[in-house]
C-alpha positions as CSV (number, residue, x, y, z in Angstrom):
1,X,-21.4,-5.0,-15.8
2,X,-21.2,-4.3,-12.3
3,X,-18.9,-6.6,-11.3
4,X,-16.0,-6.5,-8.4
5,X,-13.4,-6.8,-10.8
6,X,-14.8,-3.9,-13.1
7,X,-15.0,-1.7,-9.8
8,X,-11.4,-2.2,-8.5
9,X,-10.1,-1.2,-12.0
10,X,-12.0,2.4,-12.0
11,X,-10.3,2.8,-8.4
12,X,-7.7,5.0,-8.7
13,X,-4.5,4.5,-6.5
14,X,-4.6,6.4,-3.0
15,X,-1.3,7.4,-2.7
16,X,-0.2,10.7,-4.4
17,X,3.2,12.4,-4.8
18,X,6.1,13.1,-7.0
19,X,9.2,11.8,-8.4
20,X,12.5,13.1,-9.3
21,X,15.8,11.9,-11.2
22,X,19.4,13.3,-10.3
23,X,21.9,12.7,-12.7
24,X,25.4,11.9,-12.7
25,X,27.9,13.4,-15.9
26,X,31.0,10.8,-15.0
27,X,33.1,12.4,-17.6
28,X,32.8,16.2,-17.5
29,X,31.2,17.8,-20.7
30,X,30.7,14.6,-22.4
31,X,26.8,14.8,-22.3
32,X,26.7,11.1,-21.1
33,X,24.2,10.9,-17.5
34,X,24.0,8.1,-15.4
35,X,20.8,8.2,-12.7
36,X,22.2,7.9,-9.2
37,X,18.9,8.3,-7.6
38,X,15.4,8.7,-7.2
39,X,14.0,11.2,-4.8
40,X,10.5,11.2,-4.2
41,X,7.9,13.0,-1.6
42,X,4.1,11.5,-0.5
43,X,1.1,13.6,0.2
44,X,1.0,12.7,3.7
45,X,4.5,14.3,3.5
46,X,6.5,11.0,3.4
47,X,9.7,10.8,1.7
48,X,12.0,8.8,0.5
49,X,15.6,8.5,-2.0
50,X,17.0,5.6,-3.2
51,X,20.0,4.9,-4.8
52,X,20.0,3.6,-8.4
53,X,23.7,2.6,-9.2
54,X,25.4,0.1,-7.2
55,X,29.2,0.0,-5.6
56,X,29.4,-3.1,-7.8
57,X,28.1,-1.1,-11.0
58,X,30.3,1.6,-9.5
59,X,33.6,-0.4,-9.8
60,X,33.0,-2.2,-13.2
61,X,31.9,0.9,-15.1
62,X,34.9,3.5,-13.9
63,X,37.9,0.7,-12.3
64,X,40.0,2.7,-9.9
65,X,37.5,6.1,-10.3
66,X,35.2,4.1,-8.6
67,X,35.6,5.7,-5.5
68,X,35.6,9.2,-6.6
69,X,32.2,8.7,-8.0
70,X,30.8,6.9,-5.2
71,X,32.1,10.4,-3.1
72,X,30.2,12.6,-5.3
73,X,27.1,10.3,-4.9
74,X,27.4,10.1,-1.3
75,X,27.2,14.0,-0.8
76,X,24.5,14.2,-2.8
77,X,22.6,11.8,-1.7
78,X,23.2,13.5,1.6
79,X,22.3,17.2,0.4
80,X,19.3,16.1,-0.9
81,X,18.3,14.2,2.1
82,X,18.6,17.5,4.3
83,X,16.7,19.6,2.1
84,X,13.4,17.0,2.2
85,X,14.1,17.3,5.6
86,X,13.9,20.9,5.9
87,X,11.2,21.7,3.3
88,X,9.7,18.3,2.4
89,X,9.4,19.7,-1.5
90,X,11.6,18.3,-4.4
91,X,11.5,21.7,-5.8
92,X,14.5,24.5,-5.6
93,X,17.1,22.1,-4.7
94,X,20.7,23.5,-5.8
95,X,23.1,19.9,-6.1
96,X,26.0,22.6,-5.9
97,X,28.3,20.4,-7.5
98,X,29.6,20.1,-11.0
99,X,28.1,17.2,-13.1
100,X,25.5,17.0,-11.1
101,X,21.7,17.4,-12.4
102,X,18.1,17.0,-11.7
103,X,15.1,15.5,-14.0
104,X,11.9,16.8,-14.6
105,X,9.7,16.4,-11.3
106,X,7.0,14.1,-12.1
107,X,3.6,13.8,-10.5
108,X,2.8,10.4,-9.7
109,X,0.4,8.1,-8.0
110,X,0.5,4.3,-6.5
111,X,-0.5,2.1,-3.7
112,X,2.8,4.5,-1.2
113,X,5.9,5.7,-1.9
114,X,7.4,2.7,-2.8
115,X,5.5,2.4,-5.7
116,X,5.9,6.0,-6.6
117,X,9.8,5.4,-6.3
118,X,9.1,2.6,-8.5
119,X,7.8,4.1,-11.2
120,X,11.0,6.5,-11.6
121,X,13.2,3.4,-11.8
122,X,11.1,1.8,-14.6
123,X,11.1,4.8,-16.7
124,X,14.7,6.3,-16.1
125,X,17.3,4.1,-13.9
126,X,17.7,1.3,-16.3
127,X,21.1,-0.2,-13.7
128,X,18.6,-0.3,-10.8
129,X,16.1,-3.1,-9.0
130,X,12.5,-2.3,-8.1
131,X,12.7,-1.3,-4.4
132,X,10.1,-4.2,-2.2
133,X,6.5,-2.8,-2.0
134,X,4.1,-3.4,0.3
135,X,2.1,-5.3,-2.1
136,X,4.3,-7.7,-1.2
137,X,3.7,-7.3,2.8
138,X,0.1,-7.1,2.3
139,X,-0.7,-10.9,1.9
140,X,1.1,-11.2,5.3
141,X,-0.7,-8.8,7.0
142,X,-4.3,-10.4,6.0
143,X,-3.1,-14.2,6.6
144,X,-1.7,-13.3,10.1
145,X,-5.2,-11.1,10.5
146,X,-7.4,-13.4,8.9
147,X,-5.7,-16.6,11.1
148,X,-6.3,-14.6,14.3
149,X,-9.9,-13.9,13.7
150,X,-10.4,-17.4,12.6
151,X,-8.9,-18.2,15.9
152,X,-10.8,-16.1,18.2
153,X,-14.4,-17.3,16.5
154,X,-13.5,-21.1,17.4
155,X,-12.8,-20.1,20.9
156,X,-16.1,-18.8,21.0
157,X,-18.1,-21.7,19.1
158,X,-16.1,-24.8,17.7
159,X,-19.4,-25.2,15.1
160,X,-17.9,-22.0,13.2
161,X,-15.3,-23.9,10.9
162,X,-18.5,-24.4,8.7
163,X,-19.0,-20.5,8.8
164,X,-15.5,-19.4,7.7
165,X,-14.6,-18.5,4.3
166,X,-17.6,-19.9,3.2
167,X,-17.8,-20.1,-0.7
168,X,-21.3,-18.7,-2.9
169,X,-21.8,-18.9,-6.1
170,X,-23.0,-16.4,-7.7
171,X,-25.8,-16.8,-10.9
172,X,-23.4,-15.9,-13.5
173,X,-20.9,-18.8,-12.2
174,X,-18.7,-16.5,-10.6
175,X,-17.4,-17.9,-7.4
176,X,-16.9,-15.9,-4.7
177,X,-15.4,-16.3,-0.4
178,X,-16.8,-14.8,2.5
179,X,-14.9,-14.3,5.4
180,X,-18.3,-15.0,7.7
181,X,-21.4,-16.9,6.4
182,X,-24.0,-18.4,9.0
183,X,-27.6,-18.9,7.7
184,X,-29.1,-14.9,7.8
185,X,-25.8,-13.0,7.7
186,X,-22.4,-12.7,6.2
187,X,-19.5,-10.5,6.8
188,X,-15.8,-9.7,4.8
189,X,-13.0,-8.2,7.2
190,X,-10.0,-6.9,6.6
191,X,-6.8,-5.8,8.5
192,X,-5.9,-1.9,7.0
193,X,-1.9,-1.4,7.3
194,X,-0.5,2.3,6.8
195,X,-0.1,1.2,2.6
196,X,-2.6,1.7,0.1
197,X,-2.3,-2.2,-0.9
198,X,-4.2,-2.7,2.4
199,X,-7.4,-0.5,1.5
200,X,-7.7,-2.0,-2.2
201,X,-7.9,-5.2,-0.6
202,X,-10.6,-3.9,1.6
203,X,-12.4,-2.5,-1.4
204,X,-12.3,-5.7,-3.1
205,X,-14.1,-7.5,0.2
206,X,-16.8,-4.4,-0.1
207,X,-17.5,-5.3,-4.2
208,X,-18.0,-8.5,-3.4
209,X,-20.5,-8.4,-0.4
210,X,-22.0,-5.9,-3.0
211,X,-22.3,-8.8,-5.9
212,X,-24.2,-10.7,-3.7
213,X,-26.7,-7.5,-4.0
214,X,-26.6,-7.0,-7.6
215,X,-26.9,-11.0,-8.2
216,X,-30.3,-11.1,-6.0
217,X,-28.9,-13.3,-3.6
218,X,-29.0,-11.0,-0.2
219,X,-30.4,-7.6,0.6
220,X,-28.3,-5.2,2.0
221,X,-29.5,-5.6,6.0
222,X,-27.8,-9.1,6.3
223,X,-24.3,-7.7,4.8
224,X,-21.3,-6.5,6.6
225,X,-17.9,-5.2,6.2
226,X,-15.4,-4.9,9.1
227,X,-12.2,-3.6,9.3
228,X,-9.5,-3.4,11.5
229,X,-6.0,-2.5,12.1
230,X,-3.2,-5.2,11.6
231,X,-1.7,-7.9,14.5
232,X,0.1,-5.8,17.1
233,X,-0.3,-1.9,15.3
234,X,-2.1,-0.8,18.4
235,X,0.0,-1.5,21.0
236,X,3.3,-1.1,18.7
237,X,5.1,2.2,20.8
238,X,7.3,2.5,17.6
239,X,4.7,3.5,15.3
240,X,5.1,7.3,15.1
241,X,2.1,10.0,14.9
242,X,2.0,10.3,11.5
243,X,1.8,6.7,10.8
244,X,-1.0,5.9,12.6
245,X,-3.0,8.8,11.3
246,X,-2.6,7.6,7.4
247,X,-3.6,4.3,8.9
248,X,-7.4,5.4,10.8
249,X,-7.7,8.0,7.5
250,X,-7.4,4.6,5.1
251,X,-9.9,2.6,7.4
252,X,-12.1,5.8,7.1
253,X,-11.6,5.8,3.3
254,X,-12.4,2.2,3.1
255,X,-16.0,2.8,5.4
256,X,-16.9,6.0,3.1
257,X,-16.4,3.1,0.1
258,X,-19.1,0.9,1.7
259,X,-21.3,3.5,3.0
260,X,-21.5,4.6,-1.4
261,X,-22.4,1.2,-2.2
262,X,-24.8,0.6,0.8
263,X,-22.5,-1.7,2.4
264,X,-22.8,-0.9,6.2
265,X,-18.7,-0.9,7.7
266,X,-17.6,-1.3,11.4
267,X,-14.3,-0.4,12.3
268,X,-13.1,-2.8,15.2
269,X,-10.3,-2.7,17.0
270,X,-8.9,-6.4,17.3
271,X,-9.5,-9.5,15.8
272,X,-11.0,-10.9,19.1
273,X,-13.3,-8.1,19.2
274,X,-14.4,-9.2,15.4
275,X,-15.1,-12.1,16.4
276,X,-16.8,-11.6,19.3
277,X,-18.9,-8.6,16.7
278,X,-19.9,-11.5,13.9
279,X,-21.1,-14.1,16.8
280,X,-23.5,-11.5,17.9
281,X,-24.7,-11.0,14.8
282,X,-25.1,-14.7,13.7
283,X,-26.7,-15.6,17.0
């Protein structure tokens, strides 16, 4: 079945790259390795190394050595840091220090490079905590989105509140909620941070205007999907180059989803201006 579920789990993540372990002998010879860190590089030439033993750890495994060890870890953490920064490639990296080693270099995808980092300390750092994702940032980012288009439609026309996440049913039970329903047209919208999180949510707003399709509820004409950035990206001056470019090529990726399945996408630029796009279109 066609459904929105069944099409979210054929999406593959977005976000490519690789992950690498470096390994820590404490006592020379002794064949023992403890993983110190995770390094690990994006496609849109990202990266990022975390550290997978604690100071704590540090001090209850090897008492007064402790510091030794954290030394050792420190420069390589540091060495490793300057060769991403000067080649942005996990490969040919000499740790020039004895005890020292690397792990295979695994290719990898997931939602950023959180998640890629993520997946290294799952399979190798068993002393180490799963770094925050932005899976969890992403329900932020659509409340504060969703609450400001909400907002900006009541300002507009106080009789809305009946329009907003408006629940259908669909024939097979299945209940669905639409961002924008008046009586001849309905809309999803969604705010698309610089995290792949943020485009699966927008794919999951696409499958369902499409259900409404394949259920013979609506034809295609009366259907739309908008997307936007998130609250305050536009006129953040911190946000670098690169940043904003993985966003607008995510909003793009989310519009090509639509335009395969029929669903026509606009790409606005604030919440005000959706709102003041799905009153024109209900009028």
């Amino acid at each position: 079945m066609n459904t929105a579920l069944g099409n979210l789990i054929k999406q593959s993540p977005t976000y490519k790259g690789e992950w690498m372990p470096i390994f820590l002998e404490p006592i020379p010879l002794s064949g023992e390795r403890v993983t110190i860190c995770i390094a690990a590089t994006g496609h849109d030439n990202t990266y990022k190394i975390v550290q997978t033993i604690s100071t704590v750890q540090m001090k209850c495994l090897y008492g007064p050595s402790w510091q030794n060890i954290n030394g050792i870890i420190t420069w390589t953490l540091d060495s490793i840091r300057l060769h991403l920064h000067n080649t942005g490639s996990l490969t040919n990296w000499n740790p020039g220090t004895d005890g020292v080693y690397t792990g295979k270099i695994n290719l990898s995808r997931s939602c950023n490079i959180e998640g890629i980092i993520n997946q290294g300390i799952r399979m190798v750092a068993s002393l180490a905590t799963i770094i925050d994702s932005d899976d969890v940032e992403e329900p932020v980012v659509q409340e504060k989105f969703y609450s400001a288009v909400r907002n900006a439609l009541l300002d507009i026309n106080s009789n809305y509140k009946d329009c907003i996440n408006k629940k259908i049913m669909l024939n097979d039970t299945r209940e669905r909620y639409y961002g924008f329903a008046s009586k001849n047209y309905i809309a999803n919208y969604s705010a698309i941070a610089n995290f792949g999180a943020s485009l699966n949510t927008a794919l999951v707003r696409i499958m369902d205007l499409e259900d409404l399709v394949l259920d013979n509820f609506y034809n295609y004409e009366v259907l739309d999907m908008i997307v936007a950035p998130p609250i305050g990206f536009i006129d953040n001056t911190l946000i670098n180059d690169q940043v904003r470019r993985t966003q607008a090529d995510l909003m793009q990726q989310a519009k090509s989803e639509a335009s395969k399945r029929n669903i026509h996408c606009e790409i606005i630029e604030t919440p005000q201006k959706v709102a003041e796009h799905l009153h024109r279109k209900a009028a």
